[in-house]
C-alpha positions in Angstrom: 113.4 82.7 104.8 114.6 82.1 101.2 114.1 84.8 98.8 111.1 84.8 96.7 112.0 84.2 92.9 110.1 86.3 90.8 108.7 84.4 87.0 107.8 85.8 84.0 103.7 85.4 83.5 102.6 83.6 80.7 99.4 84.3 79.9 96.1 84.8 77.2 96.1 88.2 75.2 93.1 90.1 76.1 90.1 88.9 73.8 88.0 91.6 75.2 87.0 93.1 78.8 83.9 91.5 79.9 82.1 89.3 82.5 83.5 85.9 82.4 86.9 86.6 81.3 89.2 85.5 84.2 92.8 84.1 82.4 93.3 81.3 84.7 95.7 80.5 87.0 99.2 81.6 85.1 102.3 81.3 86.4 102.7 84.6 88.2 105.3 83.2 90.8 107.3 80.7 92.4 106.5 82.3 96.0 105.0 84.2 98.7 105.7 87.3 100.4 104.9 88.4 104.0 105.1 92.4 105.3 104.0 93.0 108.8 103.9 96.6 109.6 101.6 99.2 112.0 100.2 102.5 111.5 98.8 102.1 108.5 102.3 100.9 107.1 104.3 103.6 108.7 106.5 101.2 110.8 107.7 97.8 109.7 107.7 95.0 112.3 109.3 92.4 109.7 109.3 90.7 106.6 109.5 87.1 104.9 109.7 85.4 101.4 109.9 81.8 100.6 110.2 80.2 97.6 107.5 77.9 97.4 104.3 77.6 98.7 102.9 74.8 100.7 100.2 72.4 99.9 97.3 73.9 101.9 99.0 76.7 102.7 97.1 79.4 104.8 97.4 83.2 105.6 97.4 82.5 109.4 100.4 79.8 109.1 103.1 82.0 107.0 102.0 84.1 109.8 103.1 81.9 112.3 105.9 80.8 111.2 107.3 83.9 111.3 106.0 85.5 114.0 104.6 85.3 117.5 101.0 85.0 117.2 98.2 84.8 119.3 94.7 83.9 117.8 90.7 84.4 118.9 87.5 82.9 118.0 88.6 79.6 117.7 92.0 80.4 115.9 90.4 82.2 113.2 91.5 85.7 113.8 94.9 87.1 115.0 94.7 89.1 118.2 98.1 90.0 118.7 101.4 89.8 116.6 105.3 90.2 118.7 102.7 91.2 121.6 101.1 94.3 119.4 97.7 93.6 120.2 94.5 94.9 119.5 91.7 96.6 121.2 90.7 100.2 122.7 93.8 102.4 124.0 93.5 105.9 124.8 89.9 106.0 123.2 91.7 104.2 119.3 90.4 101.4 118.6 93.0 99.1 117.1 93.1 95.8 115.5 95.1 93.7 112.9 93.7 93.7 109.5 95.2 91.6 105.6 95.5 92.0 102.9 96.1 89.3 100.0 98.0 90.8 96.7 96.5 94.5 97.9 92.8 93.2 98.2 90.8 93.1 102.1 89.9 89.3 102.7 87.0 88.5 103.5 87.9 85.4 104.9 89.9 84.7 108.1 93.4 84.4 108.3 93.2 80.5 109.2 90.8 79.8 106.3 92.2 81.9 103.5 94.5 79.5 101.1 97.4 81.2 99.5 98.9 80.5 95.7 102.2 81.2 93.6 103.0 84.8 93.4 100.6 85.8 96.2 101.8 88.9 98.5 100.6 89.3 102.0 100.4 92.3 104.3 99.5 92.7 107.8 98.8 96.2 109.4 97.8 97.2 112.7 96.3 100.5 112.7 93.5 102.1 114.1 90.0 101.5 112.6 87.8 104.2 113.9 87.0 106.4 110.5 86.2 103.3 109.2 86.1 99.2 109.3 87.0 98.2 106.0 90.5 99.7 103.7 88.7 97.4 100.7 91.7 97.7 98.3 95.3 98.9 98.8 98.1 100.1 96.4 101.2 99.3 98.4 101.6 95.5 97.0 102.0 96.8 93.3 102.5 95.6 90.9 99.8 93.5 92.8 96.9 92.5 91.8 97.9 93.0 88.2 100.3 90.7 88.2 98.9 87.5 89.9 95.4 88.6 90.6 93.2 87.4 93.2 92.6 83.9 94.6 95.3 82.2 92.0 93.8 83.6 89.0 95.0 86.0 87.1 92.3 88.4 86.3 92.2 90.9 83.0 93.0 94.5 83.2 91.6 97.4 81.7 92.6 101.0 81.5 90.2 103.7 80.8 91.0 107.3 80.1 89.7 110.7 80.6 90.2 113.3 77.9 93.4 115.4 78.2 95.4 113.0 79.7 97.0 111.2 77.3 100.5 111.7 78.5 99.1 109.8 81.7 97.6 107.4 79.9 100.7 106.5 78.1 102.5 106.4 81.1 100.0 104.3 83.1 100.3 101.6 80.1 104.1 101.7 80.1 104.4 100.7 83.7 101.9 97.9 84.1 103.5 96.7 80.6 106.9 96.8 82.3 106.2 94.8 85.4 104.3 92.2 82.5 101.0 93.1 82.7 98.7 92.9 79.7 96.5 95.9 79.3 93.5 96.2 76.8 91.9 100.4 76.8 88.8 100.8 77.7 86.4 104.2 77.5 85.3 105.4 80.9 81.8 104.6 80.7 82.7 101.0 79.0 80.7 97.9 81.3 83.1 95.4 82.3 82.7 92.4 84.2 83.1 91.9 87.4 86.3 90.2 87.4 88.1 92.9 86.0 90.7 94.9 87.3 90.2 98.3 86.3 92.9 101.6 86.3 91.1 104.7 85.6 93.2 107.9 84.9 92.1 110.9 84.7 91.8 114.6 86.6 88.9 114.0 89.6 86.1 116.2 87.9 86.4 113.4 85.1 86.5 110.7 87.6 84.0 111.4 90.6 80.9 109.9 88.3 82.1 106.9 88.3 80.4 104.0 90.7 83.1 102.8 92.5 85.6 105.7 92.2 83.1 108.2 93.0 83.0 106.4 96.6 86.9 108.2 97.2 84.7 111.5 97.3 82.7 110.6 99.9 85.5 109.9 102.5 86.8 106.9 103.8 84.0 105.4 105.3 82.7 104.6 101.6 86.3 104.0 100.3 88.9 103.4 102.6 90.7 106.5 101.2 92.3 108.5 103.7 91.9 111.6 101.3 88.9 113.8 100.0 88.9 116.5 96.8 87.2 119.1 96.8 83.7 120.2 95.2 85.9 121.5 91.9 87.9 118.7 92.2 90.9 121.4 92.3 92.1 120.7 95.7 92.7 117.0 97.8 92.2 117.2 101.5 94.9 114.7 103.3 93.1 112.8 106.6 94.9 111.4 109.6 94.2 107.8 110.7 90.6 108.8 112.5 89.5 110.8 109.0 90.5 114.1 110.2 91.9 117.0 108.0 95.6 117.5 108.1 96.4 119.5 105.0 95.2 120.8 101.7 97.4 120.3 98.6 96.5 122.4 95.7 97.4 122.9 91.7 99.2 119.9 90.6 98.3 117.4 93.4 98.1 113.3 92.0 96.4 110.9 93.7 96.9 106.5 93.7 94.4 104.7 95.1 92.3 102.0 95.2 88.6 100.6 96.2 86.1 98.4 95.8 82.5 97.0 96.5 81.7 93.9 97.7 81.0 92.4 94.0 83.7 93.1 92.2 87.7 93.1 92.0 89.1 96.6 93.0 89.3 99.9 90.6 92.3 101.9 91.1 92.7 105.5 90.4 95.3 107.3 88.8 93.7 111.0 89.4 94.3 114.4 90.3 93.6 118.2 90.7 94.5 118.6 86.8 96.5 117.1 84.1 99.7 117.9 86.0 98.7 116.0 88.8 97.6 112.9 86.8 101.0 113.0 85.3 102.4 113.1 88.7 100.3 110.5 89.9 101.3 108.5 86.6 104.7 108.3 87.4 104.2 107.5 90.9 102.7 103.6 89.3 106.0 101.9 90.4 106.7 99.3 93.2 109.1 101.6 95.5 106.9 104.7 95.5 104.1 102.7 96.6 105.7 99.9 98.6 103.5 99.3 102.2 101.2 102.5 101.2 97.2 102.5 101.6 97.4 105.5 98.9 99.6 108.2 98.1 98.9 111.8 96.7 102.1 113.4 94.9 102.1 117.9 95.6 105.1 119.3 94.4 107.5 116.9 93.7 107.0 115.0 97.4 105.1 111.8 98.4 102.7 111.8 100.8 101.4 108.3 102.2 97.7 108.4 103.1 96.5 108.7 106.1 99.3 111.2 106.9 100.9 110.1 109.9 100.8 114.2 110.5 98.3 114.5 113.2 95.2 117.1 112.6 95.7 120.6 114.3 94.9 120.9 118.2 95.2 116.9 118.5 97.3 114.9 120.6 99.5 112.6 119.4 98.9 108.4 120.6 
């Protein structure tokens, strides 16, 4: 496959953050991008770019050309990739699940169109703690970049108190990868097609609509990690949602979620301002690369779900 040939966006200057306010197609990209990985992105069956895309082209058939792919319901839905398959094994249940620029489709692979700049991802991983992982963070600089569905979508920051030095940071790196920013205050309405980044420790977070759902596991979020009731410690899950370890005093967080109406919120969080920061500096394309989510502790990434296993459990 050729390589993908990365283009400047040229785009509108953020007039204001509201419903409404989509900026249009763009020119994000010349290409498309294909990952194919299992275990929640721990292993990496293979990868593609090509330069162009196709007139009508579709998920399923970037897939296939790449691939060996067999499909159900009609040639809808992909039931197994190289011979990885899905189904129950050893009481998992595992399937093939993707993702477009970092977002769940809602569409099948067959019927979903793809556009300029667009980034897929297959994973096959075990969906028992929960069906739906609404919103990744392992295609950044996607969905900032070329947004969702060929439109580039606006993008607002909102900070907590105390963090500024996040903040800052957070803005520098979206900036750098050509992202337009406009600051918003935590509370601020936006519309619906808005991308938002909050930042800020948990405790300043967790009220938030769609961020507070990280709180309540990942059968609300998809987040393979919950804090605490101080918000001063983040408990790291395994793939079925089970506790693996506890990170303390200076623990970030990256991750993402959504709800059904609206484009994704990420988070740029933690156990304190040190952990923001941390998180902050974890914004960039190789820390995140094929991760769900990632918490920072002490200087070391850890991808979420850990692919540690919780105490007394066999491995698969």
């Amino acid at each position: 496959m050729r390589r993908l040939v990365a283009a400047a966006a040229a785009i509108l200057a953020l007039g204001g953050v509201g419903a409404g306010c989509g900026l249009g197609p763009g020119r994000s990209a010349e290409g498309v991008s294909l990952t194919v990985t299992r275990d929640f992105g721990t292993r990496t069956l293979g990868s593609a770019r090509e330069d162009r895309t196709r007139g009508g082209e579709t998920v399923m058939r970037l897939l296939q050309r790449g691939f060996r792919v067999q499909t159900r319901f009609g040639g809808g839905f992909v039931q197994s990739v190289n011979g990885l398959t899905g189904g129950i094994r050893g009481g998992r249940r595992l399937d093939w699940f993707f993702y477009v620029n970092g977002i769940e489709s809602s569409q099948g692979a067959a019927s979903r169109r793809l556009h300029a700049g667009d980034r897929v991802w297959w994973d096959h991983h075990d969906w028992s703690a929960t069906m739906s992982v609404p919103a990744v963070v392992g295609s950044f600089p996607e969905p900032f970049r070329s947004g969702s569905e060929g439109r580039r979508l606006p993008v607002a920051v909102a900070c907590a108190d105390s963090v500024d030095a996040a903040c800052d940071e957070v803005t520098r790196r979206l900036e750098a990868v050509d992202v337009p920013v406009a600051r918003a205050a935590l509370a601020a309405p936006v519309g619906s097609e808005t991308l938002r980044l909050l930042v800020g420790r948990w405790r300043d977070l967790r009220a938030d609509r769609i961020a507070g759902r990280i709180g309540r596991g990942p059968g609300a979020s998809g987040v393979y990690a919950r804090f605490d009731a101080s918000g001063g410690r983040l408990t790291v899950l395994d793939d079925r949602g089970r506790a693996v370890r506890e990170l303390g005093p200076r623990t970030g967080l990256v991750a993402a979620t959504r709800d059904r109406d609206s484009q994704p919120t990420w988070v740029v969080t933690g156990t304190d301002a040190g952990g923001v920061l941390a998180a902050a500096r974890a914004l960039e394309e190789g820390a995140l690369a094929d991760h769900f989510a990632l918490a920072v502790a002490e200087g070391l990434a850890v991808p979420l779900p850990s692919p540690l296993r919780s105490p007394g459990t066999a491995g698969s």
